[in-house]
Structures are given as structure tokens and as C-alpha cells.
C-alpha positions as CSV (number, residue, x, y, z in Angstrom):
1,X,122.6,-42.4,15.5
2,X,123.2,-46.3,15.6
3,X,121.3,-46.2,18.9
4,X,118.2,-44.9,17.2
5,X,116.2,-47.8,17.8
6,X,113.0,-49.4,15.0
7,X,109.4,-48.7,16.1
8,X,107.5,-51.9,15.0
9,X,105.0,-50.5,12.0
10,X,106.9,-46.9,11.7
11,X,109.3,-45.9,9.9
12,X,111.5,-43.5,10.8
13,X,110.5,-39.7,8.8
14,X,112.7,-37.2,10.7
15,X,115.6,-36.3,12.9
16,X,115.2,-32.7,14.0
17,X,117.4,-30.2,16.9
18,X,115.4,-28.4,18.6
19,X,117.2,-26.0,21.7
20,X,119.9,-28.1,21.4
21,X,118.4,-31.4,21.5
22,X,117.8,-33.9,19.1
23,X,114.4,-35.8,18.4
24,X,113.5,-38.3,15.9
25,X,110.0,-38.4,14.5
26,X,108.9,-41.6,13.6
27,X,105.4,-42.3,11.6
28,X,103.2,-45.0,10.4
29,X,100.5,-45.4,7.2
30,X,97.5,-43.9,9.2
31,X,99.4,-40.9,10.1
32,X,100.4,-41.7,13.8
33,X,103.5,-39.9,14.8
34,X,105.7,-41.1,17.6
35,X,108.8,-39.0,18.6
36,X,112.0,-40.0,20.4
37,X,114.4,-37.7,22.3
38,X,118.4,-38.6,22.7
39,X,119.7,-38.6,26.1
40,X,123.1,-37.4,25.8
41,X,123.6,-38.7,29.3
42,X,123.0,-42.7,28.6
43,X,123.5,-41.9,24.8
44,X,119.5,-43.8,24.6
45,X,116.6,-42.6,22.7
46,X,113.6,-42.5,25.0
């Protein structure tokens, strides 16, 4: 998880598996969502 990288204005609400993969939910004050999946490959969040 040290790769899981700040969204400017978010914070981050969530880290969920899902099928065997891993996302991480990230949300503002207005409600905006914005979720990041882990490449296990490059071990990156895109």
C-alpha cells in the first residue's frame, strides 16, 4: 500500500478486493468518487 498514491482534494475512503483484485476508492466533499486499481505487474495504482 505505500504505492497508493494522494488525489489532490480527495481523501482516500476505501480499499476493497474485488475477483481478486484490489481498488481504492477515493472521495471528495461534493461526493465525487474516483477509484484506483493495483497492478500487481508494475506494483502501480492506475
Amino acid at each position: 500500500m505505500e504505492t497508493l498514491p494522494r488525489v489532490e482534494g480527495f481523501v482516500i475512503t476505501g480499499i476493497f478486493e474485488m475477483q481478486k483484485n484490489l481498488y481504492a476508492q477515493h472521495c471528495d466533499m461534493n461526493g465525487n468518487q474516483q477509484w484506483l486499481k493495483y497492478k500487481e505487474e508494475t506494483h502501480s495504482w492506475k
